[in-house]
BAMARMAR-327863 format. One record per residue (C-alpha): residue number from 1; residue in three letters; x, y, z. Coordinates in nm, 4 decimals. Last residue first. Layout:
N
<nr: NUM rest: ALA u: X v: Y w: Z>
...
% end
This chain:
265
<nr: 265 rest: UNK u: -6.3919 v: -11.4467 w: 19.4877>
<nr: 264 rest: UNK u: -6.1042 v: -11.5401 w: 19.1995>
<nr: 263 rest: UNK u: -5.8435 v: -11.2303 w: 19.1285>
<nr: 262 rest: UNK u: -5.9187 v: -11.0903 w: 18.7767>
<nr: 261 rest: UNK u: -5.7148 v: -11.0841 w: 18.4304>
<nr: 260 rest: UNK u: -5.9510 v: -10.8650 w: 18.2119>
<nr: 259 rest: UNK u: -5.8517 v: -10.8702 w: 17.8375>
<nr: 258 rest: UNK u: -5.8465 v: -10.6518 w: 17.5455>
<nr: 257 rest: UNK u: -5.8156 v: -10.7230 w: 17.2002>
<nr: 256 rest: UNK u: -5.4910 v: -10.5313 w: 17.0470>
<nr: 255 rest: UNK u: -5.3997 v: -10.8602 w: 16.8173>
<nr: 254 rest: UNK u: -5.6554 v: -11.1442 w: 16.7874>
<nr: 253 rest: UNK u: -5.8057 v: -11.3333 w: 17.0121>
<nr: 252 rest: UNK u: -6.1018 v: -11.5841 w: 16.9224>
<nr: 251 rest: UNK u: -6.0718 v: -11.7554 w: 17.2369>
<nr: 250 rest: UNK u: -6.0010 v: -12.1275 w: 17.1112>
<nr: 249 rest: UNK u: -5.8166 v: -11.9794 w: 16.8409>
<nr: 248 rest: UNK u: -5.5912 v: -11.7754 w: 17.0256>
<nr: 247 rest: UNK u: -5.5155 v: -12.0407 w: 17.2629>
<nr: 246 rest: UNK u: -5.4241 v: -12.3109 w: 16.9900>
<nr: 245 rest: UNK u: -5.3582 v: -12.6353 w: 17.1605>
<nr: 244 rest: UNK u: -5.1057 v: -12.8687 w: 17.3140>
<nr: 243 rest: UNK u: -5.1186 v: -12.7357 w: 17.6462>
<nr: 242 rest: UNK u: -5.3630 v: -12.4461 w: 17.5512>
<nr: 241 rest: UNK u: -5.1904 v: -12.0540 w: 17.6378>
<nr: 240 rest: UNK u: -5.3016 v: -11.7001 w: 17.7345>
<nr: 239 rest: UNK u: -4.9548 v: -11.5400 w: 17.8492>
<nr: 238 rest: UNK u: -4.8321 v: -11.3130 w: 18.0897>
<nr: 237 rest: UNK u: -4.5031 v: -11.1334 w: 17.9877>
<nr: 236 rest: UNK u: -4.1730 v: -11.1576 w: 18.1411>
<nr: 235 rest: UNK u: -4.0737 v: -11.2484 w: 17.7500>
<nr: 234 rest: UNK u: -3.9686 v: -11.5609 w: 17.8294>
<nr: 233 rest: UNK u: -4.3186 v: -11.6326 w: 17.9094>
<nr: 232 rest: UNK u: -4.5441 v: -11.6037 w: 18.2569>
<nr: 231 rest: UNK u: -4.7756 v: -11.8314 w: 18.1990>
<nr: 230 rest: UNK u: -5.2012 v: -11.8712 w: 18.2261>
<nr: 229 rest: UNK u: -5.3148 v: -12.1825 w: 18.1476>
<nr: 228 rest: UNK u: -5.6129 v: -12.3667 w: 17.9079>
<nr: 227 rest: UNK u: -5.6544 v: -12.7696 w: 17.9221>
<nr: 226 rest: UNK u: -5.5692 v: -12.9511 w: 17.5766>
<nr: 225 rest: UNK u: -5.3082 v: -13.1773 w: 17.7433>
<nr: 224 rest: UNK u: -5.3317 v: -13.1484 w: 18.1376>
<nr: 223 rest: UNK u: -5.2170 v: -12.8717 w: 18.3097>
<nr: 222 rest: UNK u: -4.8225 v: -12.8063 w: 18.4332>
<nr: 221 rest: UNK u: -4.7046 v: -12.9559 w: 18.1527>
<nr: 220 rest: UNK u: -4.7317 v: -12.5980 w: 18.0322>
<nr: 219 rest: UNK u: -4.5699 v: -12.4005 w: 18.2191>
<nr: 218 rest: UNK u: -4.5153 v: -12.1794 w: 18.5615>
<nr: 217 rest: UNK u: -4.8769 v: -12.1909 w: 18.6127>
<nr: 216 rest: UNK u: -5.2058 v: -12.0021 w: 18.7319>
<nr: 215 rest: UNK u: -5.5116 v: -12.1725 w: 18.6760>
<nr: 214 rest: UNK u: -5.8150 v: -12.0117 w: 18.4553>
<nr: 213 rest: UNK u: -6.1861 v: -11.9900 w: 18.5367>
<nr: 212 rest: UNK u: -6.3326 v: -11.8500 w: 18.2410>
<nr: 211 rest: UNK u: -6.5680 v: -11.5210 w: 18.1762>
<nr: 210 rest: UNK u: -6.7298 v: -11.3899 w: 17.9044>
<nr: 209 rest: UNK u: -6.7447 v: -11.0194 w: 17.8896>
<nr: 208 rest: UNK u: -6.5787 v: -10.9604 w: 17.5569>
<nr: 207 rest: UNK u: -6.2986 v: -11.1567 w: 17.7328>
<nr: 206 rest: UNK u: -6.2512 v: -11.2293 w: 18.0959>
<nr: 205 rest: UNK u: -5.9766 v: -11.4299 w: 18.2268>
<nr: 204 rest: UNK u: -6.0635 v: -11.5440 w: 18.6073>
<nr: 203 rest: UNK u: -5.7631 v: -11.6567 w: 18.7937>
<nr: 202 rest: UNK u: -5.6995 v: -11.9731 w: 18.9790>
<nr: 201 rest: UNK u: -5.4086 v: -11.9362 w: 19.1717>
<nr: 200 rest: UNK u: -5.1091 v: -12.1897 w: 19.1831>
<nr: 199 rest: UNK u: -4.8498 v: -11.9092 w: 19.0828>
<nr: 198 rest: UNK u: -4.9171 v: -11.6154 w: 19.2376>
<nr: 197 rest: UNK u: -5.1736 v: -11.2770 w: 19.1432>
<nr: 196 rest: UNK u: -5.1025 v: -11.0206 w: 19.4761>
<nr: 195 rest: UNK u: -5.2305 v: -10.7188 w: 19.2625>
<nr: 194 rest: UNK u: -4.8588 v: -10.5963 w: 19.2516>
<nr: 193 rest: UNK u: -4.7777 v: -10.9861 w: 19.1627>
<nr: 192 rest: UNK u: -4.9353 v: -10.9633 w: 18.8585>
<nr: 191 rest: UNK u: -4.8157 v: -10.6264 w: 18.7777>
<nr: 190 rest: UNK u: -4.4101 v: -10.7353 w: 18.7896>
<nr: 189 rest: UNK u: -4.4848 v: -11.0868 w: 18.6132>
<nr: 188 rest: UNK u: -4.6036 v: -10.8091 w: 18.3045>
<nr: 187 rest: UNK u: -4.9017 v: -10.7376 w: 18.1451>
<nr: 186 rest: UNK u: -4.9143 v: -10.6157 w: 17.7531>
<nr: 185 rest: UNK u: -5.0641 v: -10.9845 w: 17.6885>
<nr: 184 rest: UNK u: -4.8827 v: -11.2295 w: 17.4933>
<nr: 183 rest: UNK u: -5.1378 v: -11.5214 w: 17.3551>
<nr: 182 rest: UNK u: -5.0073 v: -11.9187 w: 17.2760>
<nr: 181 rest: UNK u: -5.1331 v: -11.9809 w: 16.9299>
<nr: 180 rest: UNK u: -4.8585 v: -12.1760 w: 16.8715>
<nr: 179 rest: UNK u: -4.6838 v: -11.9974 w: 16.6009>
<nr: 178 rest: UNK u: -4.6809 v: -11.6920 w: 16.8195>
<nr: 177 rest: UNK u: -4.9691 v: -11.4497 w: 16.9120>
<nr: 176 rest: UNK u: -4.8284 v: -11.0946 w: 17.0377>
<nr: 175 rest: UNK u: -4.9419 v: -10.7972 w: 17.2037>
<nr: 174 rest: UNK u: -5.2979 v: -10.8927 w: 17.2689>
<nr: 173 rest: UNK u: -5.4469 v: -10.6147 w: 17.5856>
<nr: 172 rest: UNK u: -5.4458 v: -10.5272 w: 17.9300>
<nr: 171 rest: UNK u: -5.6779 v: -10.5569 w: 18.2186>
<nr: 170 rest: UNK u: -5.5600 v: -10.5968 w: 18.5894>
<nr: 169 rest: UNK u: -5.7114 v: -10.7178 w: 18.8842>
<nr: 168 rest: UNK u: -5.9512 v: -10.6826 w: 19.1835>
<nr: 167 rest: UNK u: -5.9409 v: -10.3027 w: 19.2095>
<nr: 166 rest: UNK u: -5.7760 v: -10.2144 w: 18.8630>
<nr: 165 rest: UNK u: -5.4351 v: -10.1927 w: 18.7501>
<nr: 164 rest: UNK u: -5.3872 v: -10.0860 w: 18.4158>
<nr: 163 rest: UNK u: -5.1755 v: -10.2359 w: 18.1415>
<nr: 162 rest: UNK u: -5.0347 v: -10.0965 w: 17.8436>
<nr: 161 rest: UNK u: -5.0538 v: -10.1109 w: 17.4807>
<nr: 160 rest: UNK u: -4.7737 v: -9.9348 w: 17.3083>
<nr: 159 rest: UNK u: -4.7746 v: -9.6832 w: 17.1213>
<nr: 158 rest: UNK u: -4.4762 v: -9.6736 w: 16.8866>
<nr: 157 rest: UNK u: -4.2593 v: -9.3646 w: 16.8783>
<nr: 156 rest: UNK u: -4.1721 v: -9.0978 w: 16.6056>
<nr: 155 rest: UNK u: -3.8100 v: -8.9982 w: 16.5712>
<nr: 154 rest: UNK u: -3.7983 v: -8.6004 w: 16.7636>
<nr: 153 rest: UNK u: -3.4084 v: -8.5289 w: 16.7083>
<nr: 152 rest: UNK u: -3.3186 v: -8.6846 w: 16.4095>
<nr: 151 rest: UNK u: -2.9603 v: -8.6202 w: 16.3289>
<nr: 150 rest: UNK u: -2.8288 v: -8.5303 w: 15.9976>
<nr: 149 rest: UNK u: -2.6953 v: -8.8142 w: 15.7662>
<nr: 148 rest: UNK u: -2.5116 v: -9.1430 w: 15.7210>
<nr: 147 rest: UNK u: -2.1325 v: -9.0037 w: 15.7921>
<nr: 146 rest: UNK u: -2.1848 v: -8.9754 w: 16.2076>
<nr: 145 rest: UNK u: -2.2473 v: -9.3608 w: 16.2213>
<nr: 144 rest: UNK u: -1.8879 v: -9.4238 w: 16.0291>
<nr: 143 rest: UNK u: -1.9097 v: -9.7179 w: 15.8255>
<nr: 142 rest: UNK u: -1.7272 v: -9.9981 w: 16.0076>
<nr: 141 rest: UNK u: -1.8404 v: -10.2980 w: 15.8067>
<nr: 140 rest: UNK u: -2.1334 v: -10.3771 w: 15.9914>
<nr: 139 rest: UNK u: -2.2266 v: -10.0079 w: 15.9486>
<nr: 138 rest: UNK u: -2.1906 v: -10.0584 w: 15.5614>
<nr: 137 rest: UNK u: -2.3775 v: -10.3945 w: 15.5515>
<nr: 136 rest: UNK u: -2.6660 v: -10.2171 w: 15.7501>
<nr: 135 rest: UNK u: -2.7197 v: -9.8640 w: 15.5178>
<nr: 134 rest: UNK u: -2.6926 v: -10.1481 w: 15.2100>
<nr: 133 rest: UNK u: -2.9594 v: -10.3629 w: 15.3463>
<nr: 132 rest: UNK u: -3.1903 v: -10.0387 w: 15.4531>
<nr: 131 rest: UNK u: -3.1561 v: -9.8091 w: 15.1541>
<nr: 130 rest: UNK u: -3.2180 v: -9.9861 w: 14.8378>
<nr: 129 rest: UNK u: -3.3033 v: -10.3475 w: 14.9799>
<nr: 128 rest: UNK u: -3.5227 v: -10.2825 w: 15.2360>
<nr: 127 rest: UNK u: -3.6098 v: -9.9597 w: 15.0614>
<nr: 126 rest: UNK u: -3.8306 v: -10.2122 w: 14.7941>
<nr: 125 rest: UNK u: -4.1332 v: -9.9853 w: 14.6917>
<nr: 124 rest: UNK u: -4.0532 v: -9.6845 w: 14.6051>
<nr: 123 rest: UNK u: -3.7154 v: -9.8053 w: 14.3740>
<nr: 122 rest: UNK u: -3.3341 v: -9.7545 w: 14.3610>
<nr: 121 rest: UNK u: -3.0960 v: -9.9857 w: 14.2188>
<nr: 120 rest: UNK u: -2.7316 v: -9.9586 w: 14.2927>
<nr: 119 rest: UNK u: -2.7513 v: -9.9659 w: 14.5815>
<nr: 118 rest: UNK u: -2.7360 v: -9.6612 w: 14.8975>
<nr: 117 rest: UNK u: -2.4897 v: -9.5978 w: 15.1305>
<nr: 116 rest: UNK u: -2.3436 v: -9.3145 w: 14.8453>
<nr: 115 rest: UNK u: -2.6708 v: -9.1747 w: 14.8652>
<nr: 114 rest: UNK u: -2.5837 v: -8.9953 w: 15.2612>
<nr: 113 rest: UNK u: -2.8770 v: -8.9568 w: 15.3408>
<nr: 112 rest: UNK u: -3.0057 v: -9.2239 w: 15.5984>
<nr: 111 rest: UNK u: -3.1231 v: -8.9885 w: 15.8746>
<nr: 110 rest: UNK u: -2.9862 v: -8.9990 w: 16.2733>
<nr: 109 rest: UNK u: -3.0418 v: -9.0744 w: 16.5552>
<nr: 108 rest: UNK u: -2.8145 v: -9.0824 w: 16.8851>
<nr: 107 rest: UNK u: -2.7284 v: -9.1994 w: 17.1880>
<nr: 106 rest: UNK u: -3.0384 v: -9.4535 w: 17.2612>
<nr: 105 rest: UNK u: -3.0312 v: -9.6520 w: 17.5846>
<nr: 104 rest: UNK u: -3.0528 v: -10.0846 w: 17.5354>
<nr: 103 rest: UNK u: -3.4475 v: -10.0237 w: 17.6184>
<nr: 102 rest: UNK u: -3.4400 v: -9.7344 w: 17.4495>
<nr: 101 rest: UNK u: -3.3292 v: -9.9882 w: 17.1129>
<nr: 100 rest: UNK u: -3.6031 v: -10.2123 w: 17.1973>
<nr: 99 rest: UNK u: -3.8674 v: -9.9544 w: 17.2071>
<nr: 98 rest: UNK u: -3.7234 v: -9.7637 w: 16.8785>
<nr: 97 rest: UNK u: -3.7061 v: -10.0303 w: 16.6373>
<nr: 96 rest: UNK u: -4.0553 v: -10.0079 w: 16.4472>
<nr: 95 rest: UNK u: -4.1622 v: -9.6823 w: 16.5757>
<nr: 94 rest: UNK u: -4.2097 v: -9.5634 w: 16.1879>
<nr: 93 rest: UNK u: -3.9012 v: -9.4370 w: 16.1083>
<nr: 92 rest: UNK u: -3.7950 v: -9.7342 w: 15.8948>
<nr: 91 rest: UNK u: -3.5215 v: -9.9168 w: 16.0095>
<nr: 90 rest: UNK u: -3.1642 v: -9.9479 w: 16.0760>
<nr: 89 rest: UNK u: -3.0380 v: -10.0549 w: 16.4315>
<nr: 88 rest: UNK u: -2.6984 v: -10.0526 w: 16.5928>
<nr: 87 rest: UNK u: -2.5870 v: -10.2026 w: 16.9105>
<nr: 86 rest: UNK u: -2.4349 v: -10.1952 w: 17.2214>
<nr: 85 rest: UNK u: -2.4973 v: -9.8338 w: 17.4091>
<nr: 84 rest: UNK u: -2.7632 v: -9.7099 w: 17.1076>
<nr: 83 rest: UNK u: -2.6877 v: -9.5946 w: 16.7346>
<nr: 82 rest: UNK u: -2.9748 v: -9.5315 w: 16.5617>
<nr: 81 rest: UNK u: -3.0404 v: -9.5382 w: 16.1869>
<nr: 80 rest: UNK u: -3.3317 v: -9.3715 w: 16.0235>
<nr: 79 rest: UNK u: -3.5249 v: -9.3755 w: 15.7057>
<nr: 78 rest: UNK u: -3.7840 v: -9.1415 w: 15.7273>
<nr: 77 rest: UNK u: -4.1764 v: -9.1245 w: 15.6602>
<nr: 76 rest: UNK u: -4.2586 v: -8.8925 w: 15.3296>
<nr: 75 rest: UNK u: -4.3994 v: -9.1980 w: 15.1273>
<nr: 74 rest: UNK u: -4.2335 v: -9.4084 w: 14.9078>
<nr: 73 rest: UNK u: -4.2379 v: -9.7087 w: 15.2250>
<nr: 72 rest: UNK u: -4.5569 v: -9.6076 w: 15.4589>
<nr: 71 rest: UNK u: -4.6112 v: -9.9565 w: 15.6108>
<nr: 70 rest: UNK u: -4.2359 v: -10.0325 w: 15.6780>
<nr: 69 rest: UNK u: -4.1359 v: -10.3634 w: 15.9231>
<nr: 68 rest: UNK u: -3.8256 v: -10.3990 w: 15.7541>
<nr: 67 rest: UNK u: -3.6130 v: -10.4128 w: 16.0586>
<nr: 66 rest: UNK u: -3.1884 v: -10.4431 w: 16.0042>
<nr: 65 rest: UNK u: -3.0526 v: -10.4968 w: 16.3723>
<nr: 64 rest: UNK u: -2.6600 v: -10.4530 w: 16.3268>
<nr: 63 rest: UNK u: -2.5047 v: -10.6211 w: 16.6496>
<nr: 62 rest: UNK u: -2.1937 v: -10.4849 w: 16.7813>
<nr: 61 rest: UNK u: -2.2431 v: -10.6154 w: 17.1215>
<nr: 60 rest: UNK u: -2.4010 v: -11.0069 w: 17.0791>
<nr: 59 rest: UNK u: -2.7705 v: -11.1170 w: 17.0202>
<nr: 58 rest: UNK u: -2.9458 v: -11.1850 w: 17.3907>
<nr: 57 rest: UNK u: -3.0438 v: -10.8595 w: 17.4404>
<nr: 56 rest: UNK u: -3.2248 v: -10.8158 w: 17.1337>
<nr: 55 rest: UNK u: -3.4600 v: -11.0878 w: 17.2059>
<nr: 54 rest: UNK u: -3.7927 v: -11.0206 w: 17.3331>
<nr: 53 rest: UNK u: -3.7780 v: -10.6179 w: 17.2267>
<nr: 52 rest: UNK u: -3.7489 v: -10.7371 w: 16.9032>
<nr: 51 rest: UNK u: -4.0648 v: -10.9619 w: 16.9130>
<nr: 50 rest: UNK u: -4.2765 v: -10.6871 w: 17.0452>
<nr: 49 rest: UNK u: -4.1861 v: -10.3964 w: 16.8359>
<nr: 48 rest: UNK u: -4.2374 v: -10.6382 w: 16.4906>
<nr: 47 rest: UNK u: -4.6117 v: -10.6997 w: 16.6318>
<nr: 46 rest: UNK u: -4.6141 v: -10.3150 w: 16.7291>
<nr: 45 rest: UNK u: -4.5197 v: -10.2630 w: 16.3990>
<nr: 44 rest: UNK u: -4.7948 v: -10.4833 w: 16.2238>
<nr: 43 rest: UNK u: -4.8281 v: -10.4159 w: 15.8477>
<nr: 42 rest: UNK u: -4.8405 v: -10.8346 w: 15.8073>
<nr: 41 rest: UNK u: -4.7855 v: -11.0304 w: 16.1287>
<nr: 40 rest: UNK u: -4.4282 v: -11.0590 w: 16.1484>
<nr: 39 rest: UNK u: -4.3407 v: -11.3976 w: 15.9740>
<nr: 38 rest: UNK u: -4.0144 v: -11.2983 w: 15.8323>
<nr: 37 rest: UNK u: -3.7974 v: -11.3895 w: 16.1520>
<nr: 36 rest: UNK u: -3.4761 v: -11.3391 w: 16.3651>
<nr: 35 rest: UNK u: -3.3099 v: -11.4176 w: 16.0480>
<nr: 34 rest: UNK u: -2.9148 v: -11.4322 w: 16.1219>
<nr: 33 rest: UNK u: -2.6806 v: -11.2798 w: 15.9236>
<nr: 32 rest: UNK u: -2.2834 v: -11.2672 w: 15.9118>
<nr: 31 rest: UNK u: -2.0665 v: -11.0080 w: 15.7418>
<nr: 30 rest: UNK u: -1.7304 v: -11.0348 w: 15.6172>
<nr: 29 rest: UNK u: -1.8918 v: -11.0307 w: 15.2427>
<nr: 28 rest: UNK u: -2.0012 v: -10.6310 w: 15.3459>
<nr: 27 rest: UNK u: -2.0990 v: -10.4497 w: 14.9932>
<nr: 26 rest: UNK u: -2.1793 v: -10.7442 w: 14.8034>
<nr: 25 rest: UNK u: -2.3237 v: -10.9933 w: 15.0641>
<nr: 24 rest: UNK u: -2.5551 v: -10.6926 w: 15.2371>
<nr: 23 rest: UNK u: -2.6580 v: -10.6781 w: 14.8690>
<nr: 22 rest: UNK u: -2.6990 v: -11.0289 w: 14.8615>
<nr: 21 rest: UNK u: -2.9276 v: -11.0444 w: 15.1819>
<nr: 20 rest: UNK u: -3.1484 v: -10.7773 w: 15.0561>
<nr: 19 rest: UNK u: -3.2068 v: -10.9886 w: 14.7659>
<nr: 18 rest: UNK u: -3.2504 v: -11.3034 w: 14.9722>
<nr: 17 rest: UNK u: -3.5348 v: -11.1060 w: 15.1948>
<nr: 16 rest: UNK u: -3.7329 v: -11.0287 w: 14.9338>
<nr: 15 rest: UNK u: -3.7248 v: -11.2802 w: 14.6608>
<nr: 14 rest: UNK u: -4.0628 v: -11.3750 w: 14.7192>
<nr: 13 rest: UNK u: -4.2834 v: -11.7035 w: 14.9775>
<nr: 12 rest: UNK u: -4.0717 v: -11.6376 w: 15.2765>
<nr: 11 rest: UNK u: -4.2365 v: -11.3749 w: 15.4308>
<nr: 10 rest: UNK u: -4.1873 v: -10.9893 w: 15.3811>
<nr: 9 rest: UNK u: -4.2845 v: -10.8967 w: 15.7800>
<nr: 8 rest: UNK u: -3.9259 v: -10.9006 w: 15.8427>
<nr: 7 rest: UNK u: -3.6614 v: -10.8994 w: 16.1107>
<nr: 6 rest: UNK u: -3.3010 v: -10.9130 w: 16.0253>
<nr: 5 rest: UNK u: -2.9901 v: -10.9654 w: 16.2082>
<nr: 4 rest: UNK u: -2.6680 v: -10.8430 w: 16.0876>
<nr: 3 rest: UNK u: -2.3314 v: -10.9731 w: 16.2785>
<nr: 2 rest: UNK u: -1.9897 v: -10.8003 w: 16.2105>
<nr: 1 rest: UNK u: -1.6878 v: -11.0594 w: 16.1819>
% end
């Protein structure tokens, strides 16, 4: 049995996502799906980039990853599948899918055009379900990769936010607020400890040039309830988090603000 797994920004509120579902039903019934999620910040690929790269690794070899994520559906950008080392990946060329699946080591690229992937209906608006959906259920159902279309030698790339290391610190900037409000920066466990940052340090977090005196934890329970942390999440990134509380509304953060993380005295 072939897995898809799907990642959104369509919500749960329309059809959407169940009529992409029953055409993957249709034209693959052997196929299994799992929603990785539909609440991917509206527009926001390098939202979408973020919370694929955080988890394709731990969906099994073979995986299909079908990523709606498409801000410039009807107009000239691409529809692409990629075939890396383990898995498979259909998306929009927009960036969308490209960090996680480099991560896992691309081999190849290529453009949905081969029609006879596509349904039955065809619109400018809904490719998730006209060329995506259908493009996945085929692949999950042993489609040959080298039968969807030419190859795509120069697919366009998301820019991500960084890091840079200054004297006393680091500064980087919002990848990623979950449903908690907790706040991923673009900094990684690796950085911290380049600028010597541990765990039990209290670490000033500076944003739009006010400043707060922040500990240094493995987790949450690690600070009293209500009482702001810094964490290294299961993403390896650092995070901005409230024990019981909304981080990214106590700060006013919002995605691509930037942040100084500075060693105290």
């Amino acid at each position: 049995m072939s897995l898809i797994a799907i990642l959104t920004d369509f919500g749960e509120r329309d059809f959407y996502v169940a009529a992409m579902k029953a055409v993957i039903k249709n034209i693959c019934p052997s196929a299994e799906i799992i929603d990785i999620t539909h609440q991917v910040r509206k527009w926001s690929i390098l939202d979408a980039a973020y919370i694929l790269s955080c988890c394709y690794d731990d969906f099994p070899k073979g995986t299909v990853f079908l990523v709606v994520v498409d801000p410039g559906v009807g107009t000239k950008r691409l529809p692409i599948a990629i075939k890396s080392r383990n898995y498979y990946w259909v998306a929009p060329d927009n960036g969308v899918a490209f960090t996680a699946a480099q991560r896992d080591g691309i081999l190849e690229t290529r453009i949905i055009e081969n029609e006879k992937l596509f349904w039955r209906k065809k619109s400018f608006t809904f490719h998730g379900r006209d060329i995506f959906a259908p493009t996945a259920a085929h692949l999950a159902c042993g489609f040959d990769f080298e039968q969807i279309g030419n190859v795509l030698k120069n697919p366009v790339l998301v820019k991500e936010h960084g890091a840079k290391i200054l004297e006393n610190g680091l500064v980087g900037y919002v990848v990623h607020i979950d449903d908690f409000g907790n706040v991923a920066l673009s900094i990684t466990d690796k950085q911290l400890s380049e600028v010597g940052i541990r765990y039990g340090d209290t670490v000033v977090v500076e944003i739009r040039e006010k400043k707060f005196n922040i500990p240094f934890v493995q987790s949450f329970g690690k600070v009293r309830k209500e009482s702001p942390l810094l964490l290294v999440n299961s993403c390896g990134k650092l995070e901005i988090a409230i024990n019981q509380g909304n981080a990214a509304e106590v700060f006013s953060l919002s995605l691509g603000d930037k942040v100084k993380i500075l060693k105290k005295g």
